[in-house]
C-alpha positions as CSV (number, residue, x, y, z in Angstrom):
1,X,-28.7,-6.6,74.4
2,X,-31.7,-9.1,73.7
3,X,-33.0,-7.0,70.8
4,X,-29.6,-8.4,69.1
5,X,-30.0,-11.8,70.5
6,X,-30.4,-13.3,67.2
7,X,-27.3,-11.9,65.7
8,X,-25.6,-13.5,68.5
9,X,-22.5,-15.9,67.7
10,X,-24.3,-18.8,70.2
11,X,-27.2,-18.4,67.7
12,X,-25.1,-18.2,64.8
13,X,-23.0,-21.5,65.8
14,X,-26.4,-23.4,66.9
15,X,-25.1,-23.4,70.6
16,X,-28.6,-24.4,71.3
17,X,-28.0,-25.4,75.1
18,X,-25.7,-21.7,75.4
19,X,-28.8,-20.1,73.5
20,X,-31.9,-21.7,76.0
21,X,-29.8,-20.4,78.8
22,X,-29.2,-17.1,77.6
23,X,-32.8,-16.4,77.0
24,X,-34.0,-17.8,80.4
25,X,-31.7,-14.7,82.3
26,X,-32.8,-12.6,80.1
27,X,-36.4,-13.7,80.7
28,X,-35.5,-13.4,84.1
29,X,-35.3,-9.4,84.0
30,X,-38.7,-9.3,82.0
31,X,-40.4,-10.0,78.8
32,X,-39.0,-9.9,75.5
33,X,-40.0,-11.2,72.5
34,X,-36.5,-11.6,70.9
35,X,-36.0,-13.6,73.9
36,X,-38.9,-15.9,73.6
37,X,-37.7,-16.2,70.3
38,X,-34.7,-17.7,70.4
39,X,-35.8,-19.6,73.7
40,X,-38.2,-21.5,71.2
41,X,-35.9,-22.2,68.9
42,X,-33.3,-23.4,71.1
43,X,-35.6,-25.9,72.8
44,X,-37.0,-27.2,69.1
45,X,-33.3,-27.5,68.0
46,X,-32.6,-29.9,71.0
47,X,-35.5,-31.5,70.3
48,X,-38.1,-30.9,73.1
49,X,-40.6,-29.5,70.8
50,X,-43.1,-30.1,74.1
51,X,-41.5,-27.5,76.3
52,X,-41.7,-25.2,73.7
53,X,-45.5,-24.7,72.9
54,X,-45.8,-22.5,76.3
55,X,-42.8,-20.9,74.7
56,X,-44.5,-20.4,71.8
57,X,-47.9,-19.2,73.1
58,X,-46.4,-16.5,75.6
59,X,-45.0,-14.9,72.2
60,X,-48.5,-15.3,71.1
61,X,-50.1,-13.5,73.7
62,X,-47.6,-10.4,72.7
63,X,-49.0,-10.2,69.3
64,X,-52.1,-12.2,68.1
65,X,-51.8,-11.7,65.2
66,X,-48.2,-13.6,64.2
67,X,-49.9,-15.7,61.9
68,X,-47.4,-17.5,61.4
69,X,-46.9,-18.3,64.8
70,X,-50.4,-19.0,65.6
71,X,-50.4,-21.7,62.5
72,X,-47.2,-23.3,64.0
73,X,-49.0,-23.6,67.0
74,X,-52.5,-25.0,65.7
75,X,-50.0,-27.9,64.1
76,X,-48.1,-28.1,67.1
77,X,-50.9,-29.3,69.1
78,X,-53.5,-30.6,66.8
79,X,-53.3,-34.4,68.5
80,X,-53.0,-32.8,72.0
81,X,-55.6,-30.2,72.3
82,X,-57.7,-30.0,69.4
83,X,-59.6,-27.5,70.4
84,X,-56.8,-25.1,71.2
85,X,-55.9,-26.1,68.1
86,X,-58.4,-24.8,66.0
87,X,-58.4,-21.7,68.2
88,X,-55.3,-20.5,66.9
89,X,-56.4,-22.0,63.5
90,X,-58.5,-19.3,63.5
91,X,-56.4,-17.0,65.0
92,X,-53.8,-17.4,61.6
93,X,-56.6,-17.1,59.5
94,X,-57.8,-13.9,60.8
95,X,-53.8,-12.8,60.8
96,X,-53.2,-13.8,57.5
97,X,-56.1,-11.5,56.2
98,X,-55.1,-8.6,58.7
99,X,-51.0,-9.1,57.4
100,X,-52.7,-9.0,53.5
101,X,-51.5,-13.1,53.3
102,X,-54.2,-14.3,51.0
103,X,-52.5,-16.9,49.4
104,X,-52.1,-18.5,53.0
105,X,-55.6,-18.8,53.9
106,X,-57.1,-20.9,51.6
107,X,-55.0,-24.1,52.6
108,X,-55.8,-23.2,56.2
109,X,-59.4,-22.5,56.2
110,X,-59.7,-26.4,54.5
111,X,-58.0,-27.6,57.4
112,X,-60.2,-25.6,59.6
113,X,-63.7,-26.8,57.6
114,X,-62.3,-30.2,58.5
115,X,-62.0,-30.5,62.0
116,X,-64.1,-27.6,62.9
117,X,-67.3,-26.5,60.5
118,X,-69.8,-25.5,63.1
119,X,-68.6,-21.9,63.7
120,X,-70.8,-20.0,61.0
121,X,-70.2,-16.7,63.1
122,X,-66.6,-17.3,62.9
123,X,-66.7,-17.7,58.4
124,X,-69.3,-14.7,58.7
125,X,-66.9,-12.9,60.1
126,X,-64.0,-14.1,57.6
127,X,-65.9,-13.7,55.3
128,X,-66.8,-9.7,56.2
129,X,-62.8,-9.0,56.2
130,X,-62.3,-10.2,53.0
131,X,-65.0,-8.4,51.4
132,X,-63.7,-5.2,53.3
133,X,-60.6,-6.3,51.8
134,X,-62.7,-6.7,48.1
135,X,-60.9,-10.0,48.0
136,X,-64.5,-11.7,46.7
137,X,-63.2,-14.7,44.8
138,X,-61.5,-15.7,47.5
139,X,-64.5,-15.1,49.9
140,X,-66.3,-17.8,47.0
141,X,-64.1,-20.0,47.1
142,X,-63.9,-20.0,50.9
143,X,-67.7,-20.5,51.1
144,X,-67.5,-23.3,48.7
145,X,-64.9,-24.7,50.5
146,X,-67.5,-24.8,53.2
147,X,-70.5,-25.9,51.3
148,X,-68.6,-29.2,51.5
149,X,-69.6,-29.9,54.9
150,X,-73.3,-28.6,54.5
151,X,-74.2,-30.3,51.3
152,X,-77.2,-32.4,53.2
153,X,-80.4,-33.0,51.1
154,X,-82.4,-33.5,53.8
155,X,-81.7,-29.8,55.3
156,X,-81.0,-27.9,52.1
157,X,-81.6,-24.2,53.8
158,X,-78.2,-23.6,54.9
159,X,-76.3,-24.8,51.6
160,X,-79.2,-22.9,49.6
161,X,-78.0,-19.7,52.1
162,X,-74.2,-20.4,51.0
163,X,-74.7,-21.2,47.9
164,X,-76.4,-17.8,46.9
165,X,-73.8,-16.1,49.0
166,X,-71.5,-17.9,46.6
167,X,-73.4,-16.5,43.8
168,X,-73.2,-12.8,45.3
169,X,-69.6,-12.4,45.0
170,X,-69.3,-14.4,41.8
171,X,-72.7,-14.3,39.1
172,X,-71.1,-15.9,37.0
173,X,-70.4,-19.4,38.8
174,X,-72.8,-21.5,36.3
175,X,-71.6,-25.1,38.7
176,X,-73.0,-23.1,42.0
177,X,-75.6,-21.8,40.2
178,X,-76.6,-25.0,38.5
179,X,-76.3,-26.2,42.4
180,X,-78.5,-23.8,44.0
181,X,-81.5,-25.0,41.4
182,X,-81.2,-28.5,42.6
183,X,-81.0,-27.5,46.3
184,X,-84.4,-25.2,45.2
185,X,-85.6,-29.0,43.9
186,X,-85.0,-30.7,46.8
187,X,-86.5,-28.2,49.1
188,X,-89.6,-27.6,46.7
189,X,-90.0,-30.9,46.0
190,X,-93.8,-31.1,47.1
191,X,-94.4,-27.8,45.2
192,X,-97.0,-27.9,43.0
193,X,-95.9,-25.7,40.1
194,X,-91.8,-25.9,41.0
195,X,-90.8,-26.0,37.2
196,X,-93.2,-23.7,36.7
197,X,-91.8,-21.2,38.7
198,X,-88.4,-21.8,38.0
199,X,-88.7,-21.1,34.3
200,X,-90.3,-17.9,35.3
201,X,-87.7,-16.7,37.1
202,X,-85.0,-17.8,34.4
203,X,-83.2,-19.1,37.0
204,X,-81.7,-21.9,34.4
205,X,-80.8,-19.3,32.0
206,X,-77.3,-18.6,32.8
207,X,-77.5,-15.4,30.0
208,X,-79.7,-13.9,32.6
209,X,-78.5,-12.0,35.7
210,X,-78.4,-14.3,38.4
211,X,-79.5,-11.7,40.8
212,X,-82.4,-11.1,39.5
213,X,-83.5,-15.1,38.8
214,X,-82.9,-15.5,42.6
215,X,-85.3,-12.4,44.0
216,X,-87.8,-13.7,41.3
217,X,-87.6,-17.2,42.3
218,X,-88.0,-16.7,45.8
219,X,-90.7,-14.3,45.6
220,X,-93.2,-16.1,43.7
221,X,-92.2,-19.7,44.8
222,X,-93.9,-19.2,48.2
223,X,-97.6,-19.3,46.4
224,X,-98.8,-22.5,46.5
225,X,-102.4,-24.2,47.5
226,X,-103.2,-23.9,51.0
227,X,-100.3,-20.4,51.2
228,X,-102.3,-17.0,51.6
229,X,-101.6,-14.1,49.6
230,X,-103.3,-10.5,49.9
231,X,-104.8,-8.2,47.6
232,X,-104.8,-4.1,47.7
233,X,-108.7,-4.5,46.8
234,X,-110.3,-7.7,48.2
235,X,-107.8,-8.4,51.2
236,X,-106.5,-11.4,52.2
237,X,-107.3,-14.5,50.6
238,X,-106.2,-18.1,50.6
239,X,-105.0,-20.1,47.4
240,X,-107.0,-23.1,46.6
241,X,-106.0,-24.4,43.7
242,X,-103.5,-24.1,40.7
243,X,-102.2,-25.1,37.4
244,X,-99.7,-23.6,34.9
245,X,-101.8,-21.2,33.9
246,X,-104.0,-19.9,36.7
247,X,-104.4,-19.5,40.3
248,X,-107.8,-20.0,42.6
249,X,-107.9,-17.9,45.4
250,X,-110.7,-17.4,47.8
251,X,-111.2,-14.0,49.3
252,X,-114.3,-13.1,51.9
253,X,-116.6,-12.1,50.2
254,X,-115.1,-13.5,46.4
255,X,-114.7,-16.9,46.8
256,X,-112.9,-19.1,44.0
257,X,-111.7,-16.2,42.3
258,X,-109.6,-17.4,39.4
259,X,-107.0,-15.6,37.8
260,X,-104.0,-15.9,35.2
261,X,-100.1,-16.7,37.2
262,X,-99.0,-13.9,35.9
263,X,-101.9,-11.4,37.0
264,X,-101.7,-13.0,40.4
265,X,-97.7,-12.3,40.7
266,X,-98.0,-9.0,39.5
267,X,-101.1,-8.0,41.8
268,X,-100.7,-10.5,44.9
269,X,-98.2,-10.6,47.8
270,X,-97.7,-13.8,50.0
271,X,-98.2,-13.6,53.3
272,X,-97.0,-16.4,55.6
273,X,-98.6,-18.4,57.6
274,X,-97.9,-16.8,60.9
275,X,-99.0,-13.6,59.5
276,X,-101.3,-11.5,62.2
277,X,-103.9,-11.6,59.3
278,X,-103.9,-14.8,58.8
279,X,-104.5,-15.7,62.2
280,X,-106.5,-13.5,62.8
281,X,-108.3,-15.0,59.7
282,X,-108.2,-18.4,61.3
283,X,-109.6,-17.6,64.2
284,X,-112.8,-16.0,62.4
285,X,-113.3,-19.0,60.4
């Protein structure tokens, strides 16, 4: 009988009150979702939209991923209980993508980013099911969507992460990549041969394969006075001065040893600071 509760003439006629009492007996014999269903409905219908979120989130529990129930329920209570709220905000999100919904989850997730932007694990793992899903402008636009919320100058790193994640599943995004070069700006600021570097990598040409500007940029950004780099021959050594053209770079036992930027990039690898040769080489000075 219940799974043809909504064919019913009481839910037909909008015999609301008949309807909420009809799904409580049922209710009272076990649970259904038909049931819960139509007891929802009823007690929105009258108007006591209140006594139907509980309503709402047993249904929930049967299947987590009603996306459209979950959403209903993240507006329902958005005042109330916030951080249910965004619970089942993400709950719909992750339904929509599961149910192939995609044009549903980019008005969501904005809603999401703006009472709720601290759960990178959570857009992680959004953003793994849509790439699974090879949806990956909408995984861009997601992340850009995102970026909003991140876009601080004083602590570029994680908008320089997003942004090349951005950049990953779209090379061709000339604003993001035009973006990422400023964030680089910012964070190198105090580098002492930035431009340099930056035209070497022909990160600002946008002919050339972002990809590739990005692994170049980052490799050879990290030399700089006072960084360490090693050599296959004369070991590790530490960089003490540079121009445009060359490098200095002290090694034991060749001190000041000068050479052209692009002999050093081709022949030296940076080693950071924490490096067990480096301390090691600290503690010997």
């Amino acid at each position: 009988f219940s799974e043809k509760f909504n064919h019913c003439p009481f839910v037909m006629h909008h015999k609301w009150a008949v309807v909420e009492l009809l799904a409580e007996k049922i209710l009272e014999y076990g649970e259904s979702s038909v049931a819960l269903r139509a007891l929802a409905l009823s007690l929105e219908r009258l108007g006591r939209n209140k006594e139907a979120i509980p309503v709402l989130e047993a249904l929930l529990k049967i299947d987590r991923f009603d996306a459209d129930l979950a959403k209903k329920l993240a507006f329902a209570i958005i005042d109330e209980d916030p951080e249910k709220s965004i619970h089942y905000m993400k709950l719909a999100i992750e339904g929509f993508i599961k149910n192939r919904k995609y044009d549903e989850v980019a008005s969501l997730w904005s809603k999401l980013v703006t009472v709720s932007w601290e759960d990178i694990a959570f857009f992680e793992r959004v953003e793994r099911f849509l790439v699974e899903a090879k949806q990956y402008d909408l995984v861009a636009n997601l992340i850009k969507i995102l970026l909003q919320k991140y876009r601080d100058e004083q602590n570029p790193d994680l908008s320089i992460s997003l942004l090349k994640k951005v950049l990953k599943y779209r090379p061709e995004d000339n604003h993001a990549r035009r973006d990422l070069v400023n964030l680089y700006r910012v964070k190198y600021a105090n580098h002492s041969q930035f431009e340099q570097f930056l035209k070497l990598s022909h990160l600002g040409n946008y002919k050339y394969p972002v990809k590739y500007a990005i692994q170049d940029f980052e490799k050879n950004i990290v030399f700089d006075i006072g960084n360490y780099a090693y050599h296959s021959t004369w070991k590790l050594g530490k960089i003490t001065d540079m121009n445009s053209e060359h490098i200095t770079i002290s090694f034991s036992g060749k001190p000041d040893h000068r050479m052209s930027i692009q002999m050093a990039l081709q022949s030296l690898t940076p080693i950071p600071k924490d490096h067990l040769y480096v301390l090691q080489h600290i503690e010997m000075v």
